[in-house]
N, C-alpha and C positions, 0 to 999 in steps of 0.2 A: 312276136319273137319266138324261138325255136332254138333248142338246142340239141345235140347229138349226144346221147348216153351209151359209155362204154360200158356192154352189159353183160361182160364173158368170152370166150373164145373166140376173141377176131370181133366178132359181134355190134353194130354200135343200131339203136333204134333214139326214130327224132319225138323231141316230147316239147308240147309248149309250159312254161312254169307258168302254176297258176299263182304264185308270189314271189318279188325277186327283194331283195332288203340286201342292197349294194354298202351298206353303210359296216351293216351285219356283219357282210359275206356270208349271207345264208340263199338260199333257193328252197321253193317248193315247189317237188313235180308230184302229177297223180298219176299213177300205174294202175292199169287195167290190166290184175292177172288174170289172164283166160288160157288153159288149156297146158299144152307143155313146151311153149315156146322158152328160149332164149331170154328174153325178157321177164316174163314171168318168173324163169328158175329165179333170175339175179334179184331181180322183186323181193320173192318170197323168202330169200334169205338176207336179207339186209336188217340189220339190228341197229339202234341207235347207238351212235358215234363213230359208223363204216364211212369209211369214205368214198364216193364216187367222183370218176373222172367222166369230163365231157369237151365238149365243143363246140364253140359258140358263144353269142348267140349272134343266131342270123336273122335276115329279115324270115316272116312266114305268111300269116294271115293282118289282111288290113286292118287296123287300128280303128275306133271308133271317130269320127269326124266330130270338131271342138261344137258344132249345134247340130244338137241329131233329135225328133222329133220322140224317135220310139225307138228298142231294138226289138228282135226276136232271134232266139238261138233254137236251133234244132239238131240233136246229132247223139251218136251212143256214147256208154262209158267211154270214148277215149275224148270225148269234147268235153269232157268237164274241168280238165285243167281250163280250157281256151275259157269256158263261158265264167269261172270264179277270174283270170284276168281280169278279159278286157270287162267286167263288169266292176271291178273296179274302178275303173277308168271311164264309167259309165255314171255322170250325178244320181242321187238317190233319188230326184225328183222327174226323171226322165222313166216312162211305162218302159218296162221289158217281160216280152210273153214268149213262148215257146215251150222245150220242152226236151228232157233227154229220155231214149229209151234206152232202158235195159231190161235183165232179165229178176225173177222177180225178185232171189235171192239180193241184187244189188240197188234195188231200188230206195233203199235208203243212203245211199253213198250220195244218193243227189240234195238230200236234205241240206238245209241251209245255202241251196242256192237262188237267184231270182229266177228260177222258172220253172216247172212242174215236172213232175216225171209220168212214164206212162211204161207198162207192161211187155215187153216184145213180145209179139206175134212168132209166128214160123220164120216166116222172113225179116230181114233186119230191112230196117224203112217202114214197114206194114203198118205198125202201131202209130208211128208218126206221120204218114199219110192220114190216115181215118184221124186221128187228131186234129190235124189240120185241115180238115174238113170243115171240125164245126167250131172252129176257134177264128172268131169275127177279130181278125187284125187292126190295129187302129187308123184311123186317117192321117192321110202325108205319105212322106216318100221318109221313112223309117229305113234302117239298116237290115236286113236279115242273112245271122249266118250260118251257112249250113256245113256240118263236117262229120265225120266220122268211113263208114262204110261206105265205100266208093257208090255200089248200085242203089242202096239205102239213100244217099245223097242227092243220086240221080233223079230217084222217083220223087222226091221233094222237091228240087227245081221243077223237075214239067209240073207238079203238082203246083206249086207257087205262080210259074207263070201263067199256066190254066185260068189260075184265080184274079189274074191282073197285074203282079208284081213286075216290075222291069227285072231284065238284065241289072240296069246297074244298080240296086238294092241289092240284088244277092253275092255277099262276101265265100266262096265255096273253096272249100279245102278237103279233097276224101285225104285219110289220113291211111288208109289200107284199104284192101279189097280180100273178101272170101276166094276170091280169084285169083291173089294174088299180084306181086307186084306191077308185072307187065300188063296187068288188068287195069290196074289204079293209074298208072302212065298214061295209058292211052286212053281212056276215058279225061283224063286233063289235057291233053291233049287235043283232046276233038272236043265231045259236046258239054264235058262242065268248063269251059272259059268261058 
């Protein structure tokens, strides 16, 4: 699931809710402020009891299938809405291993989730390639999702397929690119389907 947050001037950016409590009518989204985007500004001024308007929700990234052996998630602060999700929706008695990077400042934002954090490197992906290195995935045809930074992303797939994973294990959604949007486009476009 996916929704569109109106975040300021014209502005809308798409976020997945990491809790949705329809009954509430509450939502939880998690915001990656970085830098001095649009987002960010609206982020860092929100006080409890503000209202925000959206849109949605749509479909976005695939759902966990009702018997799944194992998962694994890899992806930067902005996968951490996706991975507190669909990890709910994940039994507590099903292995999930993976791993977010960030940087080192937020490496605690990943706490209390099922899967470990790692340092970023220079480059976004870096850290989480060399992790996935030496991190023995379990046996079966398990889920693996990957998201965040487009090229980050990238180099996890060939990295993953490298190692033996099918195409259809891996769930991939870049959610941006350092490059920008028409970077993230067509890169879905072509080699992360």
């Amino acid at each position: 699931m996916k929704i569109k947050l109106h975040v300021g001037g014209g502005e809308m950016r798409s976020y997945t809710p990491a809790a949705v409590d329809s009954a509430a009518g509450t939502m939880e989204v998690v915001v990656h402020c970085h830098g001095d985007s649009p987002a960010s500004r609206w982020a860092s001024a929100l006080r409890a009891g503000d209202a925000a308007s959206f849109m949605g929700p749509g479909a976005s990234v695939a759902a966990p299938p009702s018997v799944l052996p194992w998962a694994a998630f890899f992806g930067d602060e902005t996968t951490i809405g996706l991975v507190e999700a669909l990890s709910r929706e994940i039994p507590a008695s099903t292995p999930i291993v993976g791993a977010i990077e960030a940087h080192a400042e937020d490496i605690a934002s990943v706490a209390g989730l099922r899967v470990g954090a790692v340092e970023r490197a220079s480059r976004h992906g870096d850290a989480l390639v060399a992790y996935l290195a030496d991190l023995e995935l379990p046996p079966g045809s398990g889920v693996i999702w990957l998201s965040g930074e487009a090229s980050g992303v990238l180099a996890l797939r060939q990295a993953l397929l490298a190692r033996g994973a099918t195409r259809e294990q891996l769930c991939i959604k870049p959610y941006w690119s350092l490059r920008g949007k028409a970077h993230r486009k067509e890169l879905e476009r072509t080699v992360l389907r």
